[in-house]
SESE-687955 format. One record per residue (C-alpha): residue in one letter; residue number from 1; y, z, x. Coordinates in pm, whole numbers, always signed. Last residue first. Layout:
N
node residuo:A | num:NUM | v:Y | w:Z | u:X
...
***
This chain:
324
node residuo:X | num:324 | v:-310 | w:+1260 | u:+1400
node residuo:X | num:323 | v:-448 | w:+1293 | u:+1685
node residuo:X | num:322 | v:-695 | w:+1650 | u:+1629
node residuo:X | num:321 | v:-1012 | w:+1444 | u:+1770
node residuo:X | num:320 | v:-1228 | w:+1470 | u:+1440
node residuo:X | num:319 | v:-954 | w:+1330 | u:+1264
node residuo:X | num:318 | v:-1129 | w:+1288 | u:+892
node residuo:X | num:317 | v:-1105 | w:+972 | u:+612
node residuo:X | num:316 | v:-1157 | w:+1024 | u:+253
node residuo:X | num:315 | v:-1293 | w:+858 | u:-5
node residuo:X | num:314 | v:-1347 | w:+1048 | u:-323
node residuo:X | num:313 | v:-1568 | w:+889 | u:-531
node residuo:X | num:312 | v:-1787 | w:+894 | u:-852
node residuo:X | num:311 | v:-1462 | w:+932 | u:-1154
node residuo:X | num:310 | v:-1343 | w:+620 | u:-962
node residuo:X | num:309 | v:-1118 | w:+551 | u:-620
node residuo:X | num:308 | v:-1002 | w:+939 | u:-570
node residuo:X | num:307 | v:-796 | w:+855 | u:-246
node residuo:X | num:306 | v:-784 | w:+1025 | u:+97
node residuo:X | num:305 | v:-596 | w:+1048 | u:+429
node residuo:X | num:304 | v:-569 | w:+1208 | u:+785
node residuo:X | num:303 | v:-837 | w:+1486 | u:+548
node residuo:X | num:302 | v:-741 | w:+1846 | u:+672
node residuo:X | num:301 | v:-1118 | w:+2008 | u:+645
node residuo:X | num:300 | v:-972 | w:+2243 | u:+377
node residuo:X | num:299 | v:-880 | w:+1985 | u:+162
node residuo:X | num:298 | v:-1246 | w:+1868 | u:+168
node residuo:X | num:297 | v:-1408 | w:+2226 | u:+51
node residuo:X | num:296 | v:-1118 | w:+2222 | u:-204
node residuo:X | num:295 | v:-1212 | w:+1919 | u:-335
node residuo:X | num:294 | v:-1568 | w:+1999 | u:-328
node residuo:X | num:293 | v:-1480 | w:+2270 | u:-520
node residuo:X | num:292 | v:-1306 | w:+2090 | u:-806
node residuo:X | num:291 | v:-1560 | w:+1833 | u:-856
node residuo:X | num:290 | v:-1499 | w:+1428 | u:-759
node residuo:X | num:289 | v:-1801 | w:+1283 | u:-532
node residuo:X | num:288 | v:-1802 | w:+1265 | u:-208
node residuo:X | num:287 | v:-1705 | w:+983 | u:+45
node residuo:X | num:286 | v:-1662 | w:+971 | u:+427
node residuo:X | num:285 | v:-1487 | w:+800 | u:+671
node residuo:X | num:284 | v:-1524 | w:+970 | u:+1052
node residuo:X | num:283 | v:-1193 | w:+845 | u:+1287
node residuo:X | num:282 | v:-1159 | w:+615 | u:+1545
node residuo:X | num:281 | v:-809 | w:+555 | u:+1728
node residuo:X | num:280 | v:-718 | w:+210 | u:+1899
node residuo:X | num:279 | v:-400 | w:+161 | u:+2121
node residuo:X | num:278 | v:-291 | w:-173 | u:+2050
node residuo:X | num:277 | v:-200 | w:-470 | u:+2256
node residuo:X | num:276 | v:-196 | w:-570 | u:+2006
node residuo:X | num:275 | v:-72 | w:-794 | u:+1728
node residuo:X | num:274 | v:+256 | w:-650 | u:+1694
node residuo:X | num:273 | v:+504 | w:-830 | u:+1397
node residuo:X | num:272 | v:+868 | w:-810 | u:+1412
node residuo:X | num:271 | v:+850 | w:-1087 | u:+1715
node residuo:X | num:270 | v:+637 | w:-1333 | u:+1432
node residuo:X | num:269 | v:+927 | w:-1370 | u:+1180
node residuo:X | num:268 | v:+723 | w:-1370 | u:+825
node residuo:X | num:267 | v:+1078 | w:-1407 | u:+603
node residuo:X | num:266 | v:+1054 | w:-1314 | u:+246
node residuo:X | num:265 | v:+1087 | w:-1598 | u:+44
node residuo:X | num:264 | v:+842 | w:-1486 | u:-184
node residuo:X | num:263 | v:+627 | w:-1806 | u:-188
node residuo:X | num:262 | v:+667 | w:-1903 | u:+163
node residuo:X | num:261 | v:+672 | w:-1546 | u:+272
node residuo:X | num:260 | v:+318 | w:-1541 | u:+129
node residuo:X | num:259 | v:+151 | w:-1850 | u:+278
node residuo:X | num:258 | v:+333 | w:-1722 | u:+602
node residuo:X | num:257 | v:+164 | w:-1402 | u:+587
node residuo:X | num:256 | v:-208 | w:-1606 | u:+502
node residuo:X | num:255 | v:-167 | w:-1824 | u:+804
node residuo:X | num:254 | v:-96 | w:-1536 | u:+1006
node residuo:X | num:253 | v:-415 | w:-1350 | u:+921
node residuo:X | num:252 | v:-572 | w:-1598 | u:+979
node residuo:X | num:251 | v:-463 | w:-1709 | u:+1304
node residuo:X | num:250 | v:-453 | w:-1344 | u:+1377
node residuo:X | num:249 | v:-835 | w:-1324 | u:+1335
node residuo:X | num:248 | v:-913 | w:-1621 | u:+1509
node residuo:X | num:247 | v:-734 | w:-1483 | u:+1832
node residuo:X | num:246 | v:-906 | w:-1145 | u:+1811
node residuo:X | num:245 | v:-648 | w:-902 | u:+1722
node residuo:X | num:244 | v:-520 | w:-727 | u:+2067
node residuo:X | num:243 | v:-714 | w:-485 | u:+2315
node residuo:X | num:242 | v:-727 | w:-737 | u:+2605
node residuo:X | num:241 | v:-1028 | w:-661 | u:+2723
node residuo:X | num:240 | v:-1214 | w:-489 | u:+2385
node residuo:X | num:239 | v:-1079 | w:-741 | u:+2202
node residuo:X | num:238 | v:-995 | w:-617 | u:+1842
node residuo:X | num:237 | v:-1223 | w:-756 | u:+1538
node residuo:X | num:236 | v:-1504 | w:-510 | u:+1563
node residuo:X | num:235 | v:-1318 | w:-143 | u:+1563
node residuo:X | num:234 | v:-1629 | w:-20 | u:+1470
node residuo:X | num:233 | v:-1646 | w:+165 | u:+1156
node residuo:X | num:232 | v:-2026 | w:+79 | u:+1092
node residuo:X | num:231 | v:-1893 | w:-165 | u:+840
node residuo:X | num:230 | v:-1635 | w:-381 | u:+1066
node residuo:X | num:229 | v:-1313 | w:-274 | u:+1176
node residuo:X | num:228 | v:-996 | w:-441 | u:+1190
node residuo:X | num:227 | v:-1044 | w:-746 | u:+865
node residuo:X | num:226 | v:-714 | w:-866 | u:+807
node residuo:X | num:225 | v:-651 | w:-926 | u:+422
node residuo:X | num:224 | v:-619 | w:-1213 | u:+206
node residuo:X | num:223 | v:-890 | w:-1444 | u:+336
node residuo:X | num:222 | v:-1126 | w:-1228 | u:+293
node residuo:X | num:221 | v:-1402 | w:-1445 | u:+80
node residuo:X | num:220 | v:-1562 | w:-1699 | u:+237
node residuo:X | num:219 | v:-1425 | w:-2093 | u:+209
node residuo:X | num:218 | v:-1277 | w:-2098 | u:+545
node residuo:X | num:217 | v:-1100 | w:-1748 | u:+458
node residuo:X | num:216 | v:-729 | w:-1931 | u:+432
node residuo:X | num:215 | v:-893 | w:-2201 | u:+255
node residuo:X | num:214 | v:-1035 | w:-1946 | u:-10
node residuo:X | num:213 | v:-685 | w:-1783 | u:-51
node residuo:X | num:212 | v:-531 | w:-2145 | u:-98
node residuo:X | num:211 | v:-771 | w:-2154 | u:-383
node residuo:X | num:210 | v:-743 | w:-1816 | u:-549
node residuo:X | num:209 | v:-394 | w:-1930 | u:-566
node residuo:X | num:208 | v:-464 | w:-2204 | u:-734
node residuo:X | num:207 | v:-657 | w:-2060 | u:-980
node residuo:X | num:206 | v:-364 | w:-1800 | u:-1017
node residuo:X | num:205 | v:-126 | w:-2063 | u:-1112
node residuo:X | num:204 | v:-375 | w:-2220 | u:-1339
node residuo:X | num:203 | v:-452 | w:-1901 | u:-1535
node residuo:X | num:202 | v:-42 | w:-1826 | u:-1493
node residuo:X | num:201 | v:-30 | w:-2160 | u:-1695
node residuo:X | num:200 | v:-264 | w:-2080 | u:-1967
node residuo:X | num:199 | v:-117 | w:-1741 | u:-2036
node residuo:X | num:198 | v:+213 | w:-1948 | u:-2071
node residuo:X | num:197 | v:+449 | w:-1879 | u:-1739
node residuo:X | num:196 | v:+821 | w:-1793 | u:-1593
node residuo:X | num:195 | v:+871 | w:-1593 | u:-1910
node residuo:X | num:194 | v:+1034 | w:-1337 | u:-1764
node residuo:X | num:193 | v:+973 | w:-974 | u:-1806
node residuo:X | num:192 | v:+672 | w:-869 | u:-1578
node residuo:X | num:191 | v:+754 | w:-1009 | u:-1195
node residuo:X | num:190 | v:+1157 | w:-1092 | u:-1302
node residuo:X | num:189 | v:+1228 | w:-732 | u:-1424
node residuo:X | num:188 | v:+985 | w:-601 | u:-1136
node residuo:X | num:187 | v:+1364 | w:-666 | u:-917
node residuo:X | num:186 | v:+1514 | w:-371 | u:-1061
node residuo:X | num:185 | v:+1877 | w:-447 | u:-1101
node residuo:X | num:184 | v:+1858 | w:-560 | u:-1439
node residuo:X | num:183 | v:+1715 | w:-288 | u:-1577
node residuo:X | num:182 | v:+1367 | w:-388 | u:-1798
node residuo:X | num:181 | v:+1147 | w:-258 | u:-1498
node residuo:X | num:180 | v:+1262 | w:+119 | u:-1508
node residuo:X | num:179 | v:+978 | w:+248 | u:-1298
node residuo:X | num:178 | v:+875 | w:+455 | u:-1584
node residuo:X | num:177 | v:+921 | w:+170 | u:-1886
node residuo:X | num:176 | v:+672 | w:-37 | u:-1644
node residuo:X | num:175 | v:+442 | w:+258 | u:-1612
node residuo:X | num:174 | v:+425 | w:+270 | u:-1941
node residuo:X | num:173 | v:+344 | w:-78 | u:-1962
node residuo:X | num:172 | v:+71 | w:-102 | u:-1769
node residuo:X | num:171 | v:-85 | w:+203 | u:-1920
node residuo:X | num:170 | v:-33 | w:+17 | u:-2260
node residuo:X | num:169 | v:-179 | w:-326 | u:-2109
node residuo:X | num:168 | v:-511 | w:-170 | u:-1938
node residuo:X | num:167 | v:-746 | w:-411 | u:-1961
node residuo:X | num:166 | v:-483 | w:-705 | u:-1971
node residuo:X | num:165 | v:-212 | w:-593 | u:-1701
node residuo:X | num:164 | v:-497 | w:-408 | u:-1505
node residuo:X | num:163 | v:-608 | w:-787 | u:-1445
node residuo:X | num:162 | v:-315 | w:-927 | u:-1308
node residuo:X | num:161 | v:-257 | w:-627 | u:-1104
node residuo:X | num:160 | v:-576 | w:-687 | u:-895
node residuo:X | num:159 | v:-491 | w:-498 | u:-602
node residuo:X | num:158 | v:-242 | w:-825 | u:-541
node residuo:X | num:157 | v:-220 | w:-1075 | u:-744
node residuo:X | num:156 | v:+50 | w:-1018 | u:-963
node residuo:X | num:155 | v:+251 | w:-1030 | u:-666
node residuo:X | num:154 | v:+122 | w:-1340 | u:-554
node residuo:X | num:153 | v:+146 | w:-1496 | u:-918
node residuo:X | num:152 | v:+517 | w:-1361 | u:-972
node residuo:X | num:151 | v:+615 | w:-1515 | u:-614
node residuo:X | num:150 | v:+648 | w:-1828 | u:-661
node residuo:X | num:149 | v:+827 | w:-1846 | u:-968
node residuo:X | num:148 | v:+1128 | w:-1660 | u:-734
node residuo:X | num:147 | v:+1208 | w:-1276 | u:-680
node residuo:X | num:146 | v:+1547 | w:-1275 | u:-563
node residuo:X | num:145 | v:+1648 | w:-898 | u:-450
node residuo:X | num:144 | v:+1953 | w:-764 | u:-504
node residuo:X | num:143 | v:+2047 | w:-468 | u:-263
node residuo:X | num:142 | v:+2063 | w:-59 | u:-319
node residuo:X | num:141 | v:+1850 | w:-19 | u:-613
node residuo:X | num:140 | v:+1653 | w:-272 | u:-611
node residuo:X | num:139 | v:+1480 | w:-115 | u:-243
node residuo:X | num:138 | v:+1344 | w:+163 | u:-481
node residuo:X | num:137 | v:+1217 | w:-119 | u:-752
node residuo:X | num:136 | v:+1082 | w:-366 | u:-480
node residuo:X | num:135 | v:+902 | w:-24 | u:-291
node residuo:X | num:134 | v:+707 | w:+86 | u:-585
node residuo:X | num:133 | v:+574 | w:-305 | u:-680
node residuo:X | num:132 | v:+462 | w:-348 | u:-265
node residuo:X | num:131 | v:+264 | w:-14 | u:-320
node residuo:X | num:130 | v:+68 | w:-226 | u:-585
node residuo:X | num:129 | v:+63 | w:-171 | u:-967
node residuo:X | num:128 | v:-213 | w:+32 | u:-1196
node residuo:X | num:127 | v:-64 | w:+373 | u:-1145
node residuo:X | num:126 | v:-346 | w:+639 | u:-1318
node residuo:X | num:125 | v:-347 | w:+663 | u:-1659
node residuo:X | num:124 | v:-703 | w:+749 | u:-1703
node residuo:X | num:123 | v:-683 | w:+944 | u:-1425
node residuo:X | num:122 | v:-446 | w:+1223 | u:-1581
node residuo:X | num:121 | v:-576 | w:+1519 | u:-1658
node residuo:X | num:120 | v:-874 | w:+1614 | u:-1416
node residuo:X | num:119 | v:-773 | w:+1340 | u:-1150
node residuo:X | num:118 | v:-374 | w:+1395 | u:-1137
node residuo:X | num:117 | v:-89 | w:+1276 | u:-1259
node residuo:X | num:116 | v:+314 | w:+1498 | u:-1126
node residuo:X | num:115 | v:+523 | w:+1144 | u:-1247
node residuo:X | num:114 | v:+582 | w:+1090 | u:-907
node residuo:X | num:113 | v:+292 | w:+1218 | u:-791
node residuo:X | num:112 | v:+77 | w:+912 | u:-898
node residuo:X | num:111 | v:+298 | w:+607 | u:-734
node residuo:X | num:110 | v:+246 | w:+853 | u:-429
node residuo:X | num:109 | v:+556 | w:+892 | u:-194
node residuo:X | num:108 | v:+463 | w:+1147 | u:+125
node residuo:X | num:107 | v:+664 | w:+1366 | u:+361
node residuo:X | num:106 | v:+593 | w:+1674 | u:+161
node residuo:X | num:105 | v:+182 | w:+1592 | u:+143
node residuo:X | num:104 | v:+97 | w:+1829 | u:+398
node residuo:X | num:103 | v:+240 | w:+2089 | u:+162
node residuo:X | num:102 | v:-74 | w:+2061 | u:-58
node residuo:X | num:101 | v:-225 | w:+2324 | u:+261
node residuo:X | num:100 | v:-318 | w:+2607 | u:+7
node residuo:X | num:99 | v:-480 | w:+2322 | u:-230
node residuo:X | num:98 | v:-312 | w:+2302 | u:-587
node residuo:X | num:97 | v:-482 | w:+2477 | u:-885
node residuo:X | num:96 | v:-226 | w:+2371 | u:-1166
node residuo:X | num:95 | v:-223 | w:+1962 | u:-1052
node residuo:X | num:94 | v:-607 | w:+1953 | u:-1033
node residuo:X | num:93 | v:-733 | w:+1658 | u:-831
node residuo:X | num:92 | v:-462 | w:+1499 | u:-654
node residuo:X | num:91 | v:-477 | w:+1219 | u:-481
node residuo:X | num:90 | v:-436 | w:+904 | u:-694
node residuo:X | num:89 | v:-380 | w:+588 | u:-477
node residuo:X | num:88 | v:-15 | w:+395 | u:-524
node residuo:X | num:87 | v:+88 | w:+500 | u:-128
node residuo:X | num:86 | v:+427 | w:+524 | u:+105
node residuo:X | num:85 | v:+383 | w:+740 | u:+382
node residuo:X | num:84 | v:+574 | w:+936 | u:+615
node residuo:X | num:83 | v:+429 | w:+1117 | u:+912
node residuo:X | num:82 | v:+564 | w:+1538 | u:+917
node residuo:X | num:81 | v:+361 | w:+1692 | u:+648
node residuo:X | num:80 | v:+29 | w:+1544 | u:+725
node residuo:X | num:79 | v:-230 | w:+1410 | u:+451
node residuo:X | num:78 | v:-87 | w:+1060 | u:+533
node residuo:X | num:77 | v:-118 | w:+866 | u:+179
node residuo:X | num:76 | v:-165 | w:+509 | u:+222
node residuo:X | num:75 | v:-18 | w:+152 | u:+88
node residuo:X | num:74 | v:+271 | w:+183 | u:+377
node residuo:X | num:73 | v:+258 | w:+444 | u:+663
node residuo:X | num:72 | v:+627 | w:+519 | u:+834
node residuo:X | num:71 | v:+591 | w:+503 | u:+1208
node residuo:X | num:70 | v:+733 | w:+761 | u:+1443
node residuo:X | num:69 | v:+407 | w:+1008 | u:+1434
node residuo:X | num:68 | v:+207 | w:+682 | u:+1494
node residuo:X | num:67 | v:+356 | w:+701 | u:+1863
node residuo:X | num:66 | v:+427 | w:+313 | u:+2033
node residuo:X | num:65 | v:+368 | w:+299 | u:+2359
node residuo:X | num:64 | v:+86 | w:+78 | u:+2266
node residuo:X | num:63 | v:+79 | w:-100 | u:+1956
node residuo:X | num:62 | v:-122 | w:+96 | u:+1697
node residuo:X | num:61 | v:-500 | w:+41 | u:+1533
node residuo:X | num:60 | v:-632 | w:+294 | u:+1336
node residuo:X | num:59 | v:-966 | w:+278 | u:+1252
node residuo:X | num:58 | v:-1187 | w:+386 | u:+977
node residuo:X | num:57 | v:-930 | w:+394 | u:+678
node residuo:X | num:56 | v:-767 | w:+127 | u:+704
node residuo:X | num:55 | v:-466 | w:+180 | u:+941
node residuo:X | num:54 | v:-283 | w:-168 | u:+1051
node residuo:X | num:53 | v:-33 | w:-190 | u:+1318
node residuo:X | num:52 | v:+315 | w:-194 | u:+1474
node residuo:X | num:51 | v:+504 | w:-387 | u:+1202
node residuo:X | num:50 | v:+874 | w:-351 | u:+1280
node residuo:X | num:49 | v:+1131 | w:-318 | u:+955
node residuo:X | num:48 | v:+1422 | w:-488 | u:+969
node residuo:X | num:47 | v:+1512 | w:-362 | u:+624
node residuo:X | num:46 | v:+1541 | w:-675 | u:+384
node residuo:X | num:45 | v:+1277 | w:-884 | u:+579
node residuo:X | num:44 | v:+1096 | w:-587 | u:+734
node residuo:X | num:43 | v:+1012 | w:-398 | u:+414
node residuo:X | num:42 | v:+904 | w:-705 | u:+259
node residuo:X | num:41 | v:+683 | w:-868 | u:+505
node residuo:X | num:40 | v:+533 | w:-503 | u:+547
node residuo:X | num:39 | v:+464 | w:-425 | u:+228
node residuo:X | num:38 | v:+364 | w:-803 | u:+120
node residuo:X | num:37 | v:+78 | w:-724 | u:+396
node residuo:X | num:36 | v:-6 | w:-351 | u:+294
node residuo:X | num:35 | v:-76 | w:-521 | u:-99
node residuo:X | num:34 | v:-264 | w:-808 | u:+51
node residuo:X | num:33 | v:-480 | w:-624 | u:+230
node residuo:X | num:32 | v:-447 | w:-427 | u:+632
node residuo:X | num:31 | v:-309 | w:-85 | u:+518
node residuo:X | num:30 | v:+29 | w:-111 | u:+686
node residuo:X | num:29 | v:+191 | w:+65 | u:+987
node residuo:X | num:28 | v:+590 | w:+103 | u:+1059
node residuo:X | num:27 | v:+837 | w:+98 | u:+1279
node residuo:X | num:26 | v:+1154 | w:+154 | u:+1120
node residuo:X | num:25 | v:+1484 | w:-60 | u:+1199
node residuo:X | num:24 | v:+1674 | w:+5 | u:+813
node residuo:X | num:23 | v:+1656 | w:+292 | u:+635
node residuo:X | num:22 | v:+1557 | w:+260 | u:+309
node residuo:X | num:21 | v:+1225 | w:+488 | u:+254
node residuo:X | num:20 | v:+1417 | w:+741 | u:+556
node residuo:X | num:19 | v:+1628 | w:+887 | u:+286
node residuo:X | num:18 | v:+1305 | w:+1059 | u:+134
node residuo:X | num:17 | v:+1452 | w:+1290 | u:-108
node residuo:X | num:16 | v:+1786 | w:+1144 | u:-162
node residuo:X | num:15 | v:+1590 | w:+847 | u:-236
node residuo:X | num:14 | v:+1378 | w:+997 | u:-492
node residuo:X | num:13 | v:+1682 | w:+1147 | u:-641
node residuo:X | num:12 | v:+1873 | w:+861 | u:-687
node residuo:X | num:11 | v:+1538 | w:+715 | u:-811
node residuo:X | num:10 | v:+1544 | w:+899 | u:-1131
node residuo:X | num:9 | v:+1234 | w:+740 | u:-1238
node residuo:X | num:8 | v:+1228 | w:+701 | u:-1637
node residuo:X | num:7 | v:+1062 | w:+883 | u:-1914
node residuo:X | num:6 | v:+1114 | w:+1255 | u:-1720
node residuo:X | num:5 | v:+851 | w:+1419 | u:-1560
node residuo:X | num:4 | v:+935 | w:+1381 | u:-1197
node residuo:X | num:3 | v:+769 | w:+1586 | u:-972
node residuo:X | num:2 | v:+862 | w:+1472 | u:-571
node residuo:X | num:1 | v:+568 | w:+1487 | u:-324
***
């Protein structure tokens, strides 16, 4: 992961760094929430990206003949030093006693390890954005991207940026100054800098949303994220004949993409999206909580992925089977 200390992202250098993070015709596998799902409608409406299937955390689902080696991982950290990933979650515990194997990490973007934050120093000022907020600034920089009315509540939506914005305003905004979101050519200008709503209005806005979101879900909650495994880590919501997304699954699921692209204008085209059949890996989730050597205990164990969630919890996610 790249160290930048200085007041603003040099993102020149990110992207000289990882060249691949706007390339265009990647394959590419998304953490199945809102955040992963604007990632992915994003990434392939500007890039031509293909979406090839959904990690989260428990199962990893991936269309067949397709490796996960040769997909790029967005809203997740890949704990191996050859898969790329894109990720906002904080994963590093002590930034001056490093694990031997940190190097794992050298294909990765964190939201966290670009400004070098970690658990024991940092958490309090942890990123408080989306993955989908880190890739509109890097893709800014090469291309202009619109960002309509519509789309400021979605995107303030997702992971709950709208209400990090208010609990946590001058973490919010020095992440803001970081990523550069006053320049004109970063597209957050027109998320966080316009005055497309009153306080009351983007409460209305957002009620609505919450609404459509509901309908989506048939009135339970869910409806803004695609639901692969179930609590026991079973892989609940793929047919076990066919091996694809259980028809009423991707009928929500799709209903809730083109809800989105309608408001961002970023196209949902169905043949960029896989919905099976999918090869289906299982892996062991566990949690523990945050203390130096039980970091190190964990590191050692080669974690596919983790993230320190609260000042209780480390979730992390292990390949018993040596796949990934």
């Amino acid at each position: 992961m790249p160290r930048h200390s200085s007041i603003e992202i040099d993102y020149r250098d990110l992207i000289a760094q990882y060249p691949w993070v706007v390339e265009r015709k990647q394959n590419c596998i998304l953490s199945p929430d809102s955040d992963g799902l604007l990632c992915g409608l994003l990434m392939s409406h500007y890039l031509g990206w293909r979406v090839c299937g959904f990690y989260d955390g428990k199962i990893l689902v991936v269309e067949k003949g397709t490796s996960p080696h040769d997909c790029v991982f967005l809203d997740m950290e890949i704990f191996r030093p050859k898969i790329r990933s894109v990720g906002q979650h904080m994963v590093m515990y002590d930034k001056a006693d490093l694990p031997a194997n940190w190097s794992n990490f050298n294909s990765c973007i964190t939201a966290n390890g670009l400004r070098n934050y970690d658990f024991k120093n940092d958490f309090k000022l942890k990123y408080p954005l989306g993955t989908v907020h880190l890739l509109l600034s890097i893709l800014g920089q090469d291309q202009t991207i619109p960002v309509p009315k519509s789309a400021v509540c979605p995107l303030l939506y997702t992971d709950g940026t709208f209400k990090n914005q208010f609990n946590y305003p001058e973490n919010c905004l020095s992440w803001l100054d970081f990523l550069g979101a006053s320049r004109d050519n970063n597209p957050l200008q027109k998320v966080f800098l316009d005055r497309h709503y009153s306080t009351y209005e983007l409460m209305i806005e957002l009620k609505d949303l919450f609404s459509e979101i509901s309908v989506i879900g048939g009135g339970k909650r869910g409806g803004d994220k695609i639901r692969i495994s179930d609590s026991r880590g079973n892989a609940a919501n793929i047919d076990s004949r066919t091996h694809q997304l259980k028809p009423a699954i991707r009928a929500q699921a799709e209903l809730f993409l083109k809800m989105l692209a309608n408001k961002t204008g970023w196209t949902f085209a169905p043949t960029q999206w896989s919905w099976g059949p999918y090869k289906t890996i299982r892996f062991r989730k566990g949690s523990v909580k945050p203390g130096k050597a039980r970091y190190q205990v964990l590191m050692a164990q080669n974690p596919v992925s983790l993230a320190i969630i609260s000042r209780n919890s480390i979730e992390y996610t292990i390949d018993g089977g040596g796949i990934l």
